[in-house]
Wavefront OBJ file of the C-alpha trace (Angstrom):
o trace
v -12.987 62.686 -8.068
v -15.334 62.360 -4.965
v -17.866 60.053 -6.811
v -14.770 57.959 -7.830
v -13.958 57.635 -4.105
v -17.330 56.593 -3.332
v -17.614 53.966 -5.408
v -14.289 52.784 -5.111
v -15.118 52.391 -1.464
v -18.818 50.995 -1.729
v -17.181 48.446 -4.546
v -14.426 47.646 -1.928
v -16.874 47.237 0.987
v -19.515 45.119 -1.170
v -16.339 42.868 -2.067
v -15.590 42.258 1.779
v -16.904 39.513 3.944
v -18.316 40.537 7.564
v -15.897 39.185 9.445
v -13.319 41.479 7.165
v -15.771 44.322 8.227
v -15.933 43.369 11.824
v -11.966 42.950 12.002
v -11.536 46.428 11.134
v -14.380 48.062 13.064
v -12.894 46.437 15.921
v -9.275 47.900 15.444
v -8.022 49.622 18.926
v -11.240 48.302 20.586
v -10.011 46.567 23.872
v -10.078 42.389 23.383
v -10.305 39.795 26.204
v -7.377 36.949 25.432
v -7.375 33.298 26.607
v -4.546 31.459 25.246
v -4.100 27.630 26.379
v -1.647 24.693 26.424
v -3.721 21.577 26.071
v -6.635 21.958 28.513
v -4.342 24.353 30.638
v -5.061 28.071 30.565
v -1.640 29.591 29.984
v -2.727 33.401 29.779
v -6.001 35.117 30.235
v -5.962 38.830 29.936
v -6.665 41.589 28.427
v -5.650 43.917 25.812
v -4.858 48.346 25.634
v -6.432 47.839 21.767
v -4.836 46.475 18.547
v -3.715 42.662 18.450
v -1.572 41.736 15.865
v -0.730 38.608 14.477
v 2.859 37.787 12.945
v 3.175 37.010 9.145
v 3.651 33.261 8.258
v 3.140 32.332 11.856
v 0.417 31.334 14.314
v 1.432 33.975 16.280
v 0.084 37.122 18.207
v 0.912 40.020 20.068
v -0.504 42.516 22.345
v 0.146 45.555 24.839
v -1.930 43.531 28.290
v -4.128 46.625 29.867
v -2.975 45.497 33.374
v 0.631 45.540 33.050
v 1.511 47.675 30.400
v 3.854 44.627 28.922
v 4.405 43.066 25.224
v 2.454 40.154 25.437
v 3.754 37.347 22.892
v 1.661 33.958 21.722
v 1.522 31.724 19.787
v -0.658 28.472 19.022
v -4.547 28.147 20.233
v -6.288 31.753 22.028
v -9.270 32.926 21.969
v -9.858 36.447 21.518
v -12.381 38.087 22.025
v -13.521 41.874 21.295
v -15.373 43.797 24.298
l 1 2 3 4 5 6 7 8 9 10 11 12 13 14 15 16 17 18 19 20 21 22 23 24 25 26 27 28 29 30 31 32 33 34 35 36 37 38 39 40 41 42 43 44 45 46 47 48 49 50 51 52 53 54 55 56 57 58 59 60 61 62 63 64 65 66 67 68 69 70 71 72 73 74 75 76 77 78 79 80 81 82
């Protein structure tokens, strides 16, 4: 049973990209947002840990570290992990 584990997980690590790997080493890490409207900077912030992102949707979501508040966008952010 263990060795099937094992190779059930190397097979389903071998079969993931890096930036699959990286996405979920870098779950509850905190992650510096800019979001913008045109050129504009509409939010910069940053968040407790997990970002989400809402099914069929260019949206996101995330706790902000500073205020403690839900923290809805959607269209072009940048988000990066710290």
């Amino acid at each position: 049973m263990k060795a099937m584990i094992i190779v059930g997980s190397a097979l389903f690590l071998g079969a993931c990209k890096n930036a699959d790997i990286a996405q979920l080493e870098s779950l509850g890490s905190k992650h510096k947002i800019t979001c913008y409207s045109g050129d504009r900077v509409i939010y910069e912030g940053e968040s407790n840990g997990n970002i989400s992102n809402e099914q069929k949707s260019d949206g996101w979501y995330w706790q902000d570290s500073v205020t403690h508040k839900l923290v809805e966008a959607t269209g072009p952010c940048i988000i990066l992990q710290e």
